[in-house]
VMD Tcl script that draws the C-alpha trace (Angstrom):
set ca {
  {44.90 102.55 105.92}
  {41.73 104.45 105.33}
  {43.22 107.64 105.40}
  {45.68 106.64 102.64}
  {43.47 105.12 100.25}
  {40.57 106.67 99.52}
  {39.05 108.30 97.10}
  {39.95 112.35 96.62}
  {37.09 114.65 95.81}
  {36.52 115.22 92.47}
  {38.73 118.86 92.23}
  {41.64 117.42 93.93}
  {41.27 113.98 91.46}
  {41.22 116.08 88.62}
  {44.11 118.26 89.63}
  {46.53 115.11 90.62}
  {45.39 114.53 87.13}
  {46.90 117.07 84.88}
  {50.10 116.86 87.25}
  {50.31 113.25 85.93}
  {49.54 114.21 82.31}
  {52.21 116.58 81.81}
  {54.68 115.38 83.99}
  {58.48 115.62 82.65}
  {60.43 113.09 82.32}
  {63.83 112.18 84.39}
  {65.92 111.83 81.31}
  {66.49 114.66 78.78}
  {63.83 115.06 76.05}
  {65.07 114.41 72.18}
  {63.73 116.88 69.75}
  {59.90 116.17 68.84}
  {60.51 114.88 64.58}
  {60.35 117.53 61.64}
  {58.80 115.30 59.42}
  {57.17 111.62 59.17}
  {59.93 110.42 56.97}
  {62.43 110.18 60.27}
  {60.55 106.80 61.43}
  {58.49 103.93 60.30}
  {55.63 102.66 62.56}
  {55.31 99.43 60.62}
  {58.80 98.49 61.59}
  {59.23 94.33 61.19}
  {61.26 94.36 64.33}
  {58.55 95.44 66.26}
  {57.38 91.56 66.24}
  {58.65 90.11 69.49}
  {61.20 86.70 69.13}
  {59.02 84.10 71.94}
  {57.31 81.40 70.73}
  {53.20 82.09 71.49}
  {51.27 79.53 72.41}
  {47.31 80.10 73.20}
  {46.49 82.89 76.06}
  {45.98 81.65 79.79}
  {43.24 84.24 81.13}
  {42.40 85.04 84.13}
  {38.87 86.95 85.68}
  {38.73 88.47 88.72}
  {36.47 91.00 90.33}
  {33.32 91.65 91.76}
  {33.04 94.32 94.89}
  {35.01 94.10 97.74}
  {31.95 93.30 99.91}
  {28.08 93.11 99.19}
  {27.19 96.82 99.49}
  {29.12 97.44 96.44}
  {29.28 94.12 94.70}
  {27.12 95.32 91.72}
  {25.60 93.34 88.93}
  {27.19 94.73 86.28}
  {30.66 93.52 87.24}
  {29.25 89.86 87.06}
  {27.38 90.33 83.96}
  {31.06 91.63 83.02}
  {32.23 88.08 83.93}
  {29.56 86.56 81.54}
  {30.40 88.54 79.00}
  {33.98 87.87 78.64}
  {32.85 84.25 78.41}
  {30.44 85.25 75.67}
  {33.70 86.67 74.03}
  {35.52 83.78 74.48}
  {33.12 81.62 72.32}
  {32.68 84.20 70.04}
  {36.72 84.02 69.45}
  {36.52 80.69 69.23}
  {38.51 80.28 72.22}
  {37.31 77.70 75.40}
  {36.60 78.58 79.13}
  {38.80 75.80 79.72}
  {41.44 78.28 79.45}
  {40.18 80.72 81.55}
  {40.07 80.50 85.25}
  {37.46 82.74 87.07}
  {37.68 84.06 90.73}
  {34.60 86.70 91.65}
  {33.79 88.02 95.08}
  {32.76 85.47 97.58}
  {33.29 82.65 95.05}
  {30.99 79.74 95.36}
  {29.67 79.57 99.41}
  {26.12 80.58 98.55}
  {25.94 83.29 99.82}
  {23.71 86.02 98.45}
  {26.46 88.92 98.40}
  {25.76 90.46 94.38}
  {23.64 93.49 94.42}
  {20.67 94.61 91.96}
  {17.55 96.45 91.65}
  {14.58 94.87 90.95}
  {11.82 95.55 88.70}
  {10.18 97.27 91.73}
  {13.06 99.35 92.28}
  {14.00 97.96 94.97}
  {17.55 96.53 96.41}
  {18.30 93.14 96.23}
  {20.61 90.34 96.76}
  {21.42 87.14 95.44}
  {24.61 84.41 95.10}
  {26.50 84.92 91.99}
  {25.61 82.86 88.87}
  {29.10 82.53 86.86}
  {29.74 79.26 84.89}
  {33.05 77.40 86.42}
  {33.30 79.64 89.18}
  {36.72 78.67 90.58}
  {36.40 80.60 94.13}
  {36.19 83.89 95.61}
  {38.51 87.09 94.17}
  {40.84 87.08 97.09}
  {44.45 88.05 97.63}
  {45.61 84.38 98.17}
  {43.53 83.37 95.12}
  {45.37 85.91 92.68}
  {48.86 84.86 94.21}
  {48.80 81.08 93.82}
  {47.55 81.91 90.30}
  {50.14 84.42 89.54}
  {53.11 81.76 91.12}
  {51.16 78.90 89.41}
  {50.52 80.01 85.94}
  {51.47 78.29 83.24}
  {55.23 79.20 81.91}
  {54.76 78.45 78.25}
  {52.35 80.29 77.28}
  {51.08 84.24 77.59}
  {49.09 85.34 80.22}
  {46.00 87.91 79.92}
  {44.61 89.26 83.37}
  {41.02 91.00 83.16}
  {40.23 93.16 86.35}
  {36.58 94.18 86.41}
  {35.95 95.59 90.06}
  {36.65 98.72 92.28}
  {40.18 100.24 92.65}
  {40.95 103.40 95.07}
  {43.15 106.18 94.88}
  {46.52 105.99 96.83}
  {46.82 109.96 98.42}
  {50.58 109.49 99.31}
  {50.98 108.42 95.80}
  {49.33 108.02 92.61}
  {51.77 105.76 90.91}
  {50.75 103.10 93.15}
  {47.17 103.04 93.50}
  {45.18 99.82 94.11}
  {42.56 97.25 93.34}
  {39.68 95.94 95.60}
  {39.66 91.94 96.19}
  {37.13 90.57 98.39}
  {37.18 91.55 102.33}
  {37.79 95.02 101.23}
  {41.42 93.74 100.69}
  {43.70 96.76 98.85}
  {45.94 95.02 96.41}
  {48.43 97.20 95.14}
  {50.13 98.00 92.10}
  {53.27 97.28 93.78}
  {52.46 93.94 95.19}
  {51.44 92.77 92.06}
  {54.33 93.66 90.23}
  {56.77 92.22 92.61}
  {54.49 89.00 92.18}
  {55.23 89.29 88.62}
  {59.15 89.63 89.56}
  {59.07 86.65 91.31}
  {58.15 84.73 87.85}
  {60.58 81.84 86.79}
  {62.87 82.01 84.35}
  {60.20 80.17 81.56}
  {57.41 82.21 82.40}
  {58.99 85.56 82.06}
  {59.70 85.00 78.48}
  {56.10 85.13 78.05}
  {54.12 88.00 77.88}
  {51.61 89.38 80.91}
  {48.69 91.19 79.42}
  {46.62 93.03 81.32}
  {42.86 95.36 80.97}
  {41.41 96.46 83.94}
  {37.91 98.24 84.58}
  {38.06 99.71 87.79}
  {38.59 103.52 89.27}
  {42.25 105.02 89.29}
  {43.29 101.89 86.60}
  {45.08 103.65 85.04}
  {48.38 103.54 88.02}
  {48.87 99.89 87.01}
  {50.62 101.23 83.45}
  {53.26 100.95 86.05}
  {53.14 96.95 85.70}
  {56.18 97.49 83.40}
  {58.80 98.71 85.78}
  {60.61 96.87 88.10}
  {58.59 96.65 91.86}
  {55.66 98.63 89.68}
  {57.72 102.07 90.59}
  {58.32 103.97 87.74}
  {61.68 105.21 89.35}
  {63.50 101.68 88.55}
  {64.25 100.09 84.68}
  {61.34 98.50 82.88}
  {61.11 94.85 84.32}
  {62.66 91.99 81.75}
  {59.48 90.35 81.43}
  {57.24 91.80 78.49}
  {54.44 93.63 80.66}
  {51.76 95.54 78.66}
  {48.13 96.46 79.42}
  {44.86 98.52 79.26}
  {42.93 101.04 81.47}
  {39.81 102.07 81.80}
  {40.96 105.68 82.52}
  {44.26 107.46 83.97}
  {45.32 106.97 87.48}
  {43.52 110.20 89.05}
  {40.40 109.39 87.64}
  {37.40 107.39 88.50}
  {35.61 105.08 85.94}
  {31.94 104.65 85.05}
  {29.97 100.96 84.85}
  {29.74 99.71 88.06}
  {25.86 99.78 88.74}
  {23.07 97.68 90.30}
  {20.92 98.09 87.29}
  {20.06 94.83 85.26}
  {19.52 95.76 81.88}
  {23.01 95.33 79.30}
  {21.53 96.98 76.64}
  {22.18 100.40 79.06}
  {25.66 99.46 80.46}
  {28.38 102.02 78.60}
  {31.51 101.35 80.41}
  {35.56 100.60 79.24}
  {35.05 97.15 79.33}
  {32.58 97.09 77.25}
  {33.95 98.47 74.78}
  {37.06 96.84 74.93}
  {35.47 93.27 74.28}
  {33.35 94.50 71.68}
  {36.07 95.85 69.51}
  {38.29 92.81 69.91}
  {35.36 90.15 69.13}
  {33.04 92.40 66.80}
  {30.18 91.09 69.01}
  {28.58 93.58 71.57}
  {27.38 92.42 75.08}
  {23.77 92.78 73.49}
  {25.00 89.98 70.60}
  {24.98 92.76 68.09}
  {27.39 92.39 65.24}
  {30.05 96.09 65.90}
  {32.07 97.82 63.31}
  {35.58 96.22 62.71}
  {37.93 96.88 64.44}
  {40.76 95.67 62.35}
  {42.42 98.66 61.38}
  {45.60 97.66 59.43}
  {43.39 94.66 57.63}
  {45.34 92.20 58.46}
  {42.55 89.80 59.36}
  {43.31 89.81 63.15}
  {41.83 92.47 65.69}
  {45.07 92.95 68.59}
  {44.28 94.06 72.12}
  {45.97 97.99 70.66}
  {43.04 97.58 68.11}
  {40.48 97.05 70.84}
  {41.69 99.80 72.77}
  {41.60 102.37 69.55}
  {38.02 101.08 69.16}
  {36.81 101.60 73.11}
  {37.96 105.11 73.37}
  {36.10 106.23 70.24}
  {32.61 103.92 71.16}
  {32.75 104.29 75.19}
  {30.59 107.19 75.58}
  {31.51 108.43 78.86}
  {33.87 110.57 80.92}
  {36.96 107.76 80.68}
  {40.30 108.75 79.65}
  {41.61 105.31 78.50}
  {45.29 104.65 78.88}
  {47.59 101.69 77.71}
  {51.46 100.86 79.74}
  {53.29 102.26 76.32}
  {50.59 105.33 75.89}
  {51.30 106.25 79.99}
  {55.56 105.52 79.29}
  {55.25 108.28 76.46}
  {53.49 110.77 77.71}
  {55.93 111.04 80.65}
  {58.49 111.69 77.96}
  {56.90 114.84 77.05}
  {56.53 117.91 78.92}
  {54.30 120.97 78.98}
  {56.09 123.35 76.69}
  {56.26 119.86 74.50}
  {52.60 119.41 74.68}
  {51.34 122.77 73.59}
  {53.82 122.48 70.25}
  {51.94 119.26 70.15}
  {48.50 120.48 69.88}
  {49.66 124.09 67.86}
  {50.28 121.05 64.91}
  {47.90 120.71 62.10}
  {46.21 117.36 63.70}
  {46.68 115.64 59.65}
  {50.09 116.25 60.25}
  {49.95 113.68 63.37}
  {47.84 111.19 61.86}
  {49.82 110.79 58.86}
  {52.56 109.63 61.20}
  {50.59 107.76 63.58}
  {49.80 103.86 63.40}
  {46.81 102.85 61.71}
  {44.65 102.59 65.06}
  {45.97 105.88 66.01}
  {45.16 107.15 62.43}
  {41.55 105.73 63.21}
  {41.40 107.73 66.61}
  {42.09 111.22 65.56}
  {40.07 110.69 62.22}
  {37.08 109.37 64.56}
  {37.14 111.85 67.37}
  {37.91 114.34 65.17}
  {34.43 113.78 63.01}
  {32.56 113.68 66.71}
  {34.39 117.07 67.62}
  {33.47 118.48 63.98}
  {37.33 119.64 64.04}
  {39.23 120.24 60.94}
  {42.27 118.19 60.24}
  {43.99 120.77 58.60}
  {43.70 123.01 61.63}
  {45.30 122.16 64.90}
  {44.01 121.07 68.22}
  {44.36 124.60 69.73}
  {43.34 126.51 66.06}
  {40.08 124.16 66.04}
  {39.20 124.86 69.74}
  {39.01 128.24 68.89}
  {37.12 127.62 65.78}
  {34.39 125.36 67.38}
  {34.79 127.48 70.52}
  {35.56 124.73 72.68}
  {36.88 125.05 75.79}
  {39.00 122.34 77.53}
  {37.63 121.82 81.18}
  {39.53 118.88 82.73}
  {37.04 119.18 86.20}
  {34.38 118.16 84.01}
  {32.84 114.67 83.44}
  {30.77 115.14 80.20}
  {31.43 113.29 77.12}
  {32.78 115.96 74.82}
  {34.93 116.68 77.30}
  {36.15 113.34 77.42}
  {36.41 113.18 73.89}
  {38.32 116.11 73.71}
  {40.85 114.88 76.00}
  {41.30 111.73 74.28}
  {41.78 113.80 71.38}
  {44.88 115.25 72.96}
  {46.27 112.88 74.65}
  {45.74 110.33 70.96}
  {48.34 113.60 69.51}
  {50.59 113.36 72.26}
  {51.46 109.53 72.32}
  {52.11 109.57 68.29}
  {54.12 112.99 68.89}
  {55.99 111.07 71.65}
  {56.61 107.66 70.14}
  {58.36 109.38 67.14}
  {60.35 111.40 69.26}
  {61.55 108.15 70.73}
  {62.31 106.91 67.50}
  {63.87 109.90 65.91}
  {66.26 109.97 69.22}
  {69.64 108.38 69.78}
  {68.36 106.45 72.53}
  {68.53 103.07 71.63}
  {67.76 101.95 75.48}
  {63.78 103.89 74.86}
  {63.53 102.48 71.18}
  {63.72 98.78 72.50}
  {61.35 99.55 75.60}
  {59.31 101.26 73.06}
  {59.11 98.71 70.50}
  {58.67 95.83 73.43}
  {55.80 97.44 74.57}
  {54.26 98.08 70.69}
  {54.69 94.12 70.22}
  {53.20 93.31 73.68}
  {49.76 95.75 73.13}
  {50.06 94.33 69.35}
  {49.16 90.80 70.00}
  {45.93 89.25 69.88}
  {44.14 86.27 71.83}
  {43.47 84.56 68.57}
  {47.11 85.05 66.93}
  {50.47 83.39 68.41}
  {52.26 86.64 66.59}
  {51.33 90.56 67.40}
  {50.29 91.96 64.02}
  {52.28 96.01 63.53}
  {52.07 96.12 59.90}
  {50.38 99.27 59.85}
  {49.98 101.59 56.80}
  {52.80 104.52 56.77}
  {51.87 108.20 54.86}
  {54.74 110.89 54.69}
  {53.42 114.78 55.20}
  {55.88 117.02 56.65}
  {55.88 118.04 60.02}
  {57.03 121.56 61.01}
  {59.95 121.87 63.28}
  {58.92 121.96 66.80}
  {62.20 122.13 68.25}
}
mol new
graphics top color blue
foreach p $ca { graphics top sphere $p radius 0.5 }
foreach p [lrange $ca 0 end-1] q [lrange $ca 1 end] { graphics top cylinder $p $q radius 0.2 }
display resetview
């Protein structure tokens, strides 16, 4: 077990990496769209037909034993139940399940004003129990059936050698719970509560394997599951993350999560008021909002990664990709859905890149270089950058296709990311300009 999953040095991550990132897909690619008049993004039927009733969420986390059971990730936990209030939304309808749970025991680890290590019991309102495998199963088999689910992950994950699609999450005991074993959890879900939608937004290192949530098993081999499966990453599936750390102070903690929350309740862990996040104005901030607003704020090495962004990008291969980013980057936005449209503009500005130029044209420009084996936050930024070009380049090739199979995954999965814990309705409505694309057949 220990020689399967572990962590890869950081060369051989970030090599396993770019594999991933410009891997081709198993059915035959449509021709990338000559112009933004092919498709609309603000389609009505992107809206999915359930009934929504109020989120049930679920927290779990925490180390998987004491030497790494950092303060941060229960802070994390206090947070989200900061966030809560903020949305207006109860605890009640949360359950919480974090490390050792409630036995006393002083397992979270912190440094002191001293500077020196230190232990003490965790200090979570309605702590339910301890974030173990049985724990997460009897909620998963349990769960309410009328209503959607949202599943926040804030711990440790590892990196699966033998294979990346199926990495895995830490629960207490130093328990590896995989991406398959949840996902045939989530198979296993009756007939009522698989017409309601699983959301997901995990933290932890390597996240970003449990995209593969939406297929059948988790293996990205099989047909996307029935049940609507959607969720957010912290960074791709070769990667580490940052903001796990024994240090006390919030005001210093720049990490995914953070982000994340801030975006979708305007309120930062400090209780500072954050720039909206509502990007097509339609008075309601979606998870797909959040996420647009994390990967410009989080300043760190992440790569953040949603289940539709990580379906597209396998759709498009390397010859693809550098058409892609030899495109005038205006020419992408004006295509793109109004979070996307806020991403390129954003990271764009940080990058000082031209939007009349393309990705590649600006790199030269700037004289920029690209260097995936490095963890700096340009770097990060720049990736982002590409990757941001790639999903809207990929998601119109999907709807400019004949493939009416990938359109409905595609438009299941928009809906899914689209909703919002304070909405019973995913809001898609997003402003639509028309430049012309050049052929990149």
């Amino acid at each position: 077990m220990i020689q399967r999953w572990q962590n890869l040095g950081l060369a051989g991550a970030i090599a396993l990496g770019l594999v991933t990132l410009t891997r081709s897909p198993s059915t035959s690619q449509a021709a990338l769209p000559t112009s933004a008049s092919q498709f609309d993004p603000s389609r009505s039927d992107l809206v999915a037909s359930v009934d929504r009733q109020p989120y049930r969420f679920l927290v779990m986390g925490g180390g998987g034993a004491p030497s790494y059971n950092e303060i941060a990730l229960e802070k994390n936990f206090l947070y989200f139940q900061r966030t809560l209030g903020t949305l207006g939304l109860s605890t009640a309808a949360a359950d919480f399940y974090f490390a050792n749970g409630t036995d006393g025991q002083a397992t979270v680890r912190y440094i002191d004003e001293q500077g020196q290590e230190q232990f003490k019991p965790p200090e979570i309102p309605e702590l339910a129990g301890a974030s173990t495998r049985q724990n997460l199963m009897r909620w998963i088999a349990t769960r309410p059936s009328d209503c959607p689910s949202f599943f926040y992950f804030t711990g440790h994950g590892t990196l699966n050698r033998r294979d990346i699609d199926n990495n895995a999450m830490l629960l207490w005991g130093d328990d590896f719970f995989s991406v398959q074993t949840l996902a045939r959890l989530l198979d296993q879900t009756s007939p009522q509560a698989a017409d309601q939608p699983f959301v997901t937004m995990m933290a932890q290192c390597f996240s970003g394997s449990f995209a593969n949530l939406i297929y059948e098993e988790g293996d990205p081999g099989k047909p996307v599951a029935l049940q609507t499966r959607c969720g957010f990453f912290a960074t791709v599936a070769t990667r580490p993350s940052v903001g796990c750390t024994p240090m006390v102070n919030e005001a210093d903690y720049r990490d995914y999560s953070s982000s994340f929350f801030a975006g979708l309740s305007g309120v930062d862990r400090s209780g500072l008021p954050v720039a909206s996040a509502d990007y097509n104005r339609d008075d309601t901030i979606s998870f797909a909002e959040a996420h647009a607003f994390a990967k410009v704020d989080e300043e760190t090495s992440d790569w953040p990664i949603s289940t539709v962004e990580a379906w597209l990008q396998r759709r498009i291969d390397t010859s693809a990709r550098d058409r892609i980013l030899n495109q005038p980057l205006a020419d992408w936005q004006g295509i793109a859905r109004a979070e996307q449209q806020f991403v390129i503009a954003a990271l764009s500005e940080k990058l000082q890149f031209d939007q009349s130029l393309s990705y590649a044209q600006n790199l030269a420009r700037t004289g920029k270089t690209v260097e995936p084996d490095s963890y700096s936050v340009e770097q990060a930024y720049l990736m982002r950058l590409q990757m941001e070009l790639v999903n809207v380049a990929a998601e119109a090739q999907v709807r400019t296709s004949d493939d009416g199979e990938a359109i409905a995954v595609l438009d299941r999965l928009i809906a899914c990311e689209a909703s919002s814990p304070t909405s019973v309705e995913p809001q898609t409505n997003a402003p639509v300009m028309q430049p012309t694309v050049g052929n990149l057949r």
